[in-house]
C-alpha positions in Angstrom: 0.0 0.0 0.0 1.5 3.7 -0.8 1.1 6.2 1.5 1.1 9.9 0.4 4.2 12.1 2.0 3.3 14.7 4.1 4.8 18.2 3.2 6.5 19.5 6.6 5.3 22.6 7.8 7.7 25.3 9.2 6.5 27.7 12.1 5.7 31.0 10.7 8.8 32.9 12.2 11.1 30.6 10.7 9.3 31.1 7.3 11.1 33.9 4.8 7.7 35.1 3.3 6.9 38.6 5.0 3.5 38.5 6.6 0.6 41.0 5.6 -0.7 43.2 8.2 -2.9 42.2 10.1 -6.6 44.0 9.4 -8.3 44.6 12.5 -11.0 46.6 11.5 -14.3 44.8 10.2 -14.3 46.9 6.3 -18.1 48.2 6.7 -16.5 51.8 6.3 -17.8 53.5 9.2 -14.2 53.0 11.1 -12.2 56.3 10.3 -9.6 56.5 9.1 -9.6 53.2 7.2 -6.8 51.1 7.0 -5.0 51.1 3.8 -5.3 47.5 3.1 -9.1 47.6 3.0 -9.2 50.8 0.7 -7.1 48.4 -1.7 -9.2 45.9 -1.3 -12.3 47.7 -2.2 -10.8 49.5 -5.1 -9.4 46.1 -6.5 -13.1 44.4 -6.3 -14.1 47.7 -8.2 -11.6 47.2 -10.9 -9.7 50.0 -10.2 -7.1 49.2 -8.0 -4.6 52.1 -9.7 -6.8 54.6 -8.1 -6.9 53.2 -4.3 -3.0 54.8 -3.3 -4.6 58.4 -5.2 -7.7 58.1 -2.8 -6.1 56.6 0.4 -3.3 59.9 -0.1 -5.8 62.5 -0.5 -8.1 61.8 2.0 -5.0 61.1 4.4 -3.6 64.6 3.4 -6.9 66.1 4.1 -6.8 64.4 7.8 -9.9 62.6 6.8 -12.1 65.5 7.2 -14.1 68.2 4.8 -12.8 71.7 3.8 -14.9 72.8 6.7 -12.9 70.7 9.1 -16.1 68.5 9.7 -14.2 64.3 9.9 -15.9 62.2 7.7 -17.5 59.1 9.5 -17.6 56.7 6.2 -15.1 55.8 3.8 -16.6 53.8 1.5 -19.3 56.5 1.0 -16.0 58.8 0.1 -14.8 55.8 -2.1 -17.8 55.6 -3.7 -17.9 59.4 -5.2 -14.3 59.2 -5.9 -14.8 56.1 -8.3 -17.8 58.1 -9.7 -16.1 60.9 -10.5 -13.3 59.2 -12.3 -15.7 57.0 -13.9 -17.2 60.5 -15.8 -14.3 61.9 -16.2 -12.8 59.1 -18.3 -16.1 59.3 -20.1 -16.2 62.6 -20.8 -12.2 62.3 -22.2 -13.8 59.8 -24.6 -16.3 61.9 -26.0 -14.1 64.9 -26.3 -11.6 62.4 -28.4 -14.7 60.9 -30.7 -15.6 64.6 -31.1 -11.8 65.9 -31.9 -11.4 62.8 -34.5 -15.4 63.4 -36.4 -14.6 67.0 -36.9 
């Protein structure tokens, strides 16, 4: 009868792979300011995971709060707009290309 080889496991400190950090915030958006990790996250299952360092970088600049100085209590809210907004302004750059090229 074969028997199948167990692969031996190493402890995780003696492991060379760096480990991710940990998230300990549960994503819903309403923890400010967000971990970076999660904005990633959400911007990669939106297909736009180019713009999440833009976004995180802003908003971090800004000290997660509006011009008035008012904090902002939900992220993905913030996300949300900021993906809208690039989403129209890509379209708009389209149309003004069509436009350029028909004329």
């Amino acid at each position: 009868m074969l028997f199948k080889r167990k692969a031996k496991r190493l402890p995780a400190e003696r492991r060379s792979i760096p480990q991710p950090e940990q998230i300990h915030q549960k994503g819903f958006g309403t923890e400010m300011p967000p971990q970076k990790q999660l904005v990633e996250i959400y911007f990669d299952q939106k297909e736009l995971s180019d713009q999440a360092g833009q976004f995180y970088n802003f908003f971090e600049a800004a000290n997660w709060s509006s011009p008035k100085g008012t904090p902002y209590r939900n992220w993905k809210l913030l996300a949300a707009d900021w993906i809208y907004d690039f989403q129209q302004a890509l379209k708009l750059k389209k149309r003004q290309r069509e436009n350029a090229l028909s004329i």
